[in-house]
Biotite code that builds the C-alpha atoms (Angstrom):
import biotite.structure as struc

atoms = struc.array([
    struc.Atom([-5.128, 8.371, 12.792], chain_id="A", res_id=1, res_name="UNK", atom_name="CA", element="C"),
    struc.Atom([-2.868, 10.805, 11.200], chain_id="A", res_id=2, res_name="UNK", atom_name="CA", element="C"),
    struc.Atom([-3.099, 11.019, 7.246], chain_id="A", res_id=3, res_name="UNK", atom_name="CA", element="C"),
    struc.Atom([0.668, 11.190, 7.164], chain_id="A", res_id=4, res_name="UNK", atom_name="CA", element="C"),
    struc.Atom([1.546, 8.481, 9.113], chain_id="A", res_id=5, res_name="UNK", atom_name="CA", element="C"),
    struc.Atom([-1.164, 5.982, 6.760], chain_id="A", res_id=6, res_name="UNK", atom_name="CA", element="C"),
    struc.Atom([-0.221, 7.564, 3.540], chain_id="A", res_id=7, res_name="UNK", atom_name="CA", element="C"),
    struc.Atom([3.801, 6.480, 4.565], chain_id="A", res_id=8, res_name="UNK", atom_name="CA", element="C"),
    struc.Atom([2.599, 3.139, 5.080], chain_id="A", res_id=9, res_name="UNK", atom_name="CA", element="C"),
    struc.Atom([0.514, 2.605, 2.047], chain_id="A", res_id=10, res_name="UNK", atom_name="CA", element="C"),
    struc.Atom([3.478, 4.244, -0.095], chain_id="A", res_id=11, res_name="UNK", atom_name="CA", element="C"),
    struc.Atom([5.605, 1.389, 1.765], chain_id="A", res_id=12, res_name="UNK", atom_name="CA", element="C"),
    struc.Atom([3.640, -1.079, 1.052], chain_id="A", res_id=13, res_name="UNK", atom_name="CA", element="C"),
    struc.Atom([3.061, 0.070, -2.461], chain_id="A", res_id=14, res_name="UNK", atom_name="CA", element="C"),
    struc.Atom([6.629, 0.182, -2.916], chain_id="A", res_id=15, res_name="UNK", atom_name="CA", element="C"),
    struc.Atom([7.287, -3.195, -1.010], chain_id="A", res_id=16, res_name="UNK", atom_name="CA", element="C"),
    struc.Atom([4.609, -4.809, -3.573], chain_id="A", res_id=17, res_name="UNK", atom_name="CA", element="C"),
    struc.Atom([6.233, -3.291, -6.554], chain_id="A", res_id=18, res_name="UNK", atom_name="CA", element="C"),
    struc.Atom([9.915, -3.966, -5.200], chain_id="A", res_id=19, res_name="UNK", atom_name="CA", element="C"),
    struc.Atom([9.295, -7.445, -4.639], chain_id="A", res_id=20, res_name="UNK", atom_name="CA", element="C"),
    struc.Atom([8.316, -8.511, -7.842], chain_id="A", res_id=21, res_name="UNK", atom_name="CA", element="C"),
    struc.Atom([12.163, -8.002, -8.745], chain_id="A", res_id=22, res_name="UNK", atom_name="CA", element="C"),
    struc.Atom([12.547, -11.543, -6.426], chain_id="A", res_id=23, res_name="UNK", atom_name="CA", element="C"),
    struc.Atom([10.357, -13.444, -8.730], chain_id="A", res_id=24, res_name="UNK", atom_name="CA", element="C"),
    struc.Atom([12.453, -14.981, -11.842], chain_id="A", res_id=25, res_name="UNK", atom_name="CA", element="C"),
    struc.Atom([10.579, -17.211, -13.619], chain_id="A", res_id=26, res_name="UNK", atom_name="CA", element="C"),
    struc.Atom([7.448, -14.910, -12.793], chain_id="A", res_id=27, res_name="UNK", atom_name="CA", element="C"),
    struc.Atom([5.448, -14.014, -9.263], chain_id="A", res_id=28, res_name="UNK", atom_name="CA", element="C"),
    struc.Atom([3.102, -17.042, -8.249], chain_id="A", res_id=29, res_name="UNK", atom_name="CA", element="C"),
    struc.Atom([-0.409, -17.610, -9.989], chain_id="A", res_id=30, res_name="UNK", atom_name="CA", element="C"),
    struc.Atom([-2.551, -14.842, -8.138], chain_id="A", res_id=31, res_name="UNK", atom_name="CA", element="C"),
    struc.Atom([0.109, -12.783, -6.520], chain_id="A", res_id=32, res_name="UNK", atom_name="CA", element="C"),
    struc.Atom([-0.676, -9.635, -8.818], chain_id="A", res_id=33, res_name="UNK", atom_name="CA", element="C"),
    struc.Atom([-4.450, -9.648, -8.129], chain_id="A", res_id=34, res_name="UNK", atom_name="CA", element="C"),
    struc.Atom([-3.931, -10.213, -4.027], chain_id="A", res_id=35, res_name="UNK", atom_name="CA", element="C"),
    struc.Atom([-1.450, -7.927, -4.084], chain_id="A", res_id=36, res_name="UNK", atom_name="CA", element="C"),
    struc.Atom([-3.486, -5.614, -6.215], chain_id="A", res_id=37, res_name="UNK", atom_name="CA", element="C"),
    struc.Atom([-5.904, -5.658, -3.627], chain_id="A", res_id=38, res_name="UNK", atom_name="CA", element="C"),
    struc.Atom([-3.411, -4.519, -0.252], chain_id="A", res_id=39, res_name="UNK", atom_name="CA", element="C"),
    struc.Atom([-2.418, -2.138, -2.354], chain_id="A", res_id=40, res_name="UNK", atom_name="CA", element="C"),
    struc.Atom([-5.332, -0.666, -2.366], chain_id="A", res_id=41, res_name="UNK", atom_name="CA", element="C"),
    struc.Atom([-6.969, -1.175, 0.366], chain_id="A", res_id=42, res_name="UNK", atom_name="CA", element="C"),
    struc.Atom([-4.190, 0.496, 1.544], chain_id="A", res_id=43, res_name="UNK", atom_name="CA", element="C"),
    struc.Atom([-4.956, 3.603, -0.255], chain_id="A", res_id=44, res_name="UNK", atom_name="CA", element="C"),
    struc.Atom([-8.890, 3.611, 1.409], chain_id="A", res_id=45, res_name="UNK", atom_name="CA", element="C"),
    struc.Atom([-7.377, 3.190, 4.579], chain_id="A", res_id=46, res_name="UNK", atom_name="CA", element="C"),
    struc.Atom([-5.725, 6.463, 4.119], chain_id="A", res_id=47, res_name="UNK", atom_name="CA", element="C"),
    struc.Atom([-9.307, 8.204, 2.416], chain_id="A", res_id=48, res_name="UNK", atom_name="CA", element="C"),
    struc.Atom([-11.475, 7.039, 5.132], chain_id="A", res_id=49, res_name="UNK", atom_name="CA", element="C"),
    struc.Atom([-9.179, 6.776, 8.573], chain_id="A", res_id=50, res_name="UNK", atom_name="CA", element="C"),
    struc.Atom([-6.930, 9.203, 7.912], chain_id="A", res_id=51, res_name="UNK", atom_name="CA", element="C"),
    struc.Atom([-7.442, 12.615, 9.534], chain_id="A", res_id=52, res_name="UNK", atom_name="CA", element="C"),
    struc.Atom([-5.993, 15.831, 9.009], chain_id="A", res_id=53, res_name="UNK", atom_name="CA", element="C"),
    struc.Atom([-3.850, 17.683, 11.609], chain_id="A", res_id=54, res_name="UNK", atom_name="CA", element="C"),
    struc.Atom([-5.946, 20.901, 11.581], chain_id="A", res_id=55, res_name="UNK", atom_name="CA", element="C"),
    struc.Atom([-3.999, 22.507, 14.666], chain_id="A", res_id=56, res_name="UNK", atom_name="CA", element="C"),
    struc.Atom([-2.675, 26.229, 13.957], chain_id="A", res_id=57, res_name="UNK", atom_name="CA", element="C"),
])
C-alpha cells in the first residue's frame, strides 16, 4: 500500500484517540488509555512494515 495513504490514517486515528479523550468528563473508562495506546501504535507499524514508497520518476 502507499506510505501516504497509511501514514494519513494512523495520523487520523492518532488524532481521533487524542481528540476523543475531550468526551470523557469524569475521566476515559478503566483501560481505554492502554487499548488505545495500543491502535495507536499498531497503527504506526502498519505504516513501517506495509507501507511502500512511490519510487516512480
Amino acid at each position: 500500500m502507499d506510505r501516504k495513504y497509511l501514514a494519513f490514517t494512523a495520523l487520523a486515528i492518532t488524532l481521533l484517540y487524542g481528540a476523543s479523550f475531550a468526551l470523557f468528563d469524569g475521566g476515559a473508562p478503566k483501560g481505554y488509555a492502554a487499548i488505545g495506546g495500543v491502535v495507536v501504535a499498531l497503527a504506526w507499524v502498519a505504516v513501517g512494515v506495509f507501507g511502500r514508497d512511490d519510487h516512480r520518476a
